[in-house]
C-alpha positions in Angstrom: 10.2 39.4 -33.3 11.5 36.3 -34.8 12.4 33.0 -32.7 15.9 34.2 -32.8 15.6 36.9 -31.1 13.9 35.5 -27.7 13.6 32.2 -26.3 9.7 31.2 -26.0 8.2 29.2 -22.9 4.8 27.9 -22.9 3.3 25.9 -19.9 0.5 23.5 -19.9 -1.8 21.8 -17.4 -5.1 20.9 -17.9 -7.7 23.8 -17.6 -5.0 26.1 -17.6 -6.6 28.0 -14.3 -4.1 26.4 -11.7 -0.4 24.8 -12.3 0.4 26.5 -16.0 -0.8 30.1 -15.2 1.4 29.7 -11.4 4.4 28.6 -13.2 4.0 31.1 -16.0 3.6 34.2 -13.2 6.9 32.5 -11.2 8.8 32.0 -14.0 8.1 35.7 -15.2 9.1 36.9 -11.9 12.4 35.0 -12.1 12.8 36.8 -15.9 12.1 39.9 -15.0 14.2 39.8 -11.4 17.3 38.5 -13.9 16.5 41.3 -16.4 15.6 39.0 -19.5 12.1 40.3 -20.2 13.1 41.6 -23.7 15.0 37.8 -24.2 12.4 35.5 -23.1 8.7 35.4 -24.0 6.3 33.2 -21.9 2.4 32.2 -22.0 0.2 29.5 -20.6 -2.3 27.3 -21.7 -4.5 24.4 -21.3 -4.9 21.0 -22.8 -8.8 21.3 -22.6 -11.2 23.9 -23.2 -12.9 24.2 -19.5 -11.4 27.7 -18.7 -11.0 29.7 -22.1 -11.1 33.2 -21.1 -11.8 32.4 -17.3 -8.8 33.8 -14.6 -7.0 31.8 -12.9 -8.9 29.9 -10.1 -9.2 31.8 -7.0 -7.0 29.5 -4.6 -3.7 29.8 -7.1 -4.6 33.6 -7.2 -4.5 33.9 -3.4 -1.4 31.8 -2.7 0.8 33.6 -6.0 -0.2 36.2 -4.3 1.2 35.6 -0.8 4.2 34.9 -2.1 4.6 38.2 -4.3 3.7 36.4 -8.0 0.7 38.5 -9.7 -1.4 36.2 -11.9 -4.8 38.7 -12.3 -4.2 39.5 -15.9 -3.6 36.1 -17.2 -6.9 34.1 -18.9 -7.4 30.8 -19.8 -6.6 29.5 -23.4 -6.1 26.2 -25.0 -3.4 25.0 -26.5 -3.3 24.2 -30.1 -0.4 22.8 -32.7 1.0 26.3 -33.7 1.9 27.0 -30.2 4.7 24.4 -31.6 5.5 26.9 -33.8 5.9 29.4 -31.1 7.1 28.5 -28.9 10.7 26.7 -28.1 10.0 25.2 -24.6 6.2 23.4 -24.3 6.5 22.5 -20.5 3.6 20.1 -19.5 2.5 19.5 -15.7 2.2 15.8 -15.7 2.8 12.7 -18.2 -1.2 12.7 -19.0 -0.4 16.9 -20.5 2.5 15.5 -22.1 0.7 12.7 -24.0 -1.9 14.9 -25.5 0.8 17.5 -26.4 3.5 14.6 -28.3 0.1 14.1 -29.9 -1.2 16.9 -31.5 2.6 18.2 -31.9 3.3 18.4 -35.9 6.0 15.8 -37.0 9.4 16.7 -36.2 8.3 18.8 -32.9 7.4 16.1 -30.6 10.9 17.6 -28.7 9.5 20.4 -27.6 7.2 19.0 -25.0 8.9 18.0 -22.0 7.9 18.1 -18.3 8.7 21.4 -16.7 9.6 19.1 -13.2 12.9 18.0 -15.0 14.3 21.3 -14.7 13.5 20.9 -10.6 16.8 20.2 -8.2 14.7 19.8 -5.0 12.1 17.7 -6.3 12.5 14.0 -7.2 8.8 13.9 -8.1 8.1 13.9 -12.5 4.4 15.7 -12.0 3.5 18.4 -10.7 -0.4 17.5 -8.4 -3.6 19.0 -9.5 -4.5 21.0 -6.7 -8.2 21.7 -7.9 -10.5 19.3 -6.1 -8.0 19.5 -3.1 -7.5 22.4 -0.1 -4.7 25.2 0.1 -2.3 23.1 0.8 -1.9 21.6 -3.0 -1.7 25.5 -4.3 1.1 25.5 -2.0 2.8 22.8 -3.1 2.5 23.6 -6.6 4.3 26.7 -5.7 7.1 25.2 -3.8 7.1 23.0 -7.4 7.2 25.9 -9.9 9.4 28.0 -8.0 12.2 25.3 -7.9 11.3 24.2 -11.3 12.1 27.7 -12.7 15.0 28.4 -11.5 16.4 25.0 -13.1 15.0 26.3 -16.5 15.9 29.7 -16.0 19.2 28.1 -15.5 19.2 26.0 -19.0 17.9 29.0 -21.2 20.8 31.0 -19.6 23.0 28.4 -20.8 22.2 27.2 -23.6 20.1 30.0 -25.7 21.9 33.4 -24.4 25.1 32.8 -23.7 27.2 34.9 -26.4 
């Protein structure tokens, strides 16, 4: 398939174990529930190479889970500069994602990367929180974060990309 045919989303955090694999499984959800698998492609990754290969961590699996979202066939992978290629949405967690992402971007693409909180309506926060080092909670949160998040890009792509 050609990038005319879909719209690609790629979501980053860190290790790419906790926030970018969550909002990759709820953003699929919302795809699939509005009947644009075949439109829409999406992935995750990480900035760092901690978790290539590894599933999710077990705290993001348990509370995706809860809520309905199946993550146990995604694996860690980093990100790299022909994911700019790609993909046409490169949605980092938080500012320090984004900074590594504007720099390893080729010219021209820098555009691409964008926080995937701008797309939120109920959240005034910019970041979505590492949960890692902290209790359930934070895997909660990031939830509540992803979930309003993805129906605000769900939204835009709608709009803007497949709208004929």
């Amino acid at each position: 398939m050609s990038n005319k045919e879909y719209i690609a989303v790629l979501f980053i955090c860190t290790g790419n174990i906790c926030r970018s694999p969550t909002a990759e499984a709820v953003f699929r959800h919302y795809v699939e529930s509005a009947g644009l698998s075949g439109h829409i492609f999406i992935d995750s990754a990480g900035t760092h190479d901690y978790h290539i290969g590894d599933p999710p961590d077990s705290r993001a699996l348990r509370a995706a889970q809860q809520r309905g979202y199946d993550m146990s066939k995604l694996r860690g992978r980093q990100v790299g500069e022909a994911d700019f290629s790609r993909f046409d949405y490169v949605l980092a967690m938080d500012k320090a994602n984004l900074a590594i992402l504007k720099r390893i971007a080729p010219p021209g693409s820098e555009k691409k990367a964008r926080l995937f909180l701008e797309f939120a309506r109920h959240h005034a926060e910019s970041e979505v929180p590492d949960p890692y080092y902290g209790g359930s909670d934070g895997f909660e949160r990031v939830l509540d974060m992803a979930e309003d998040a993805a129906e605000g890009l769900l939204r835009e792509i709608r709009q803007r990309h497949l709208q004929k």
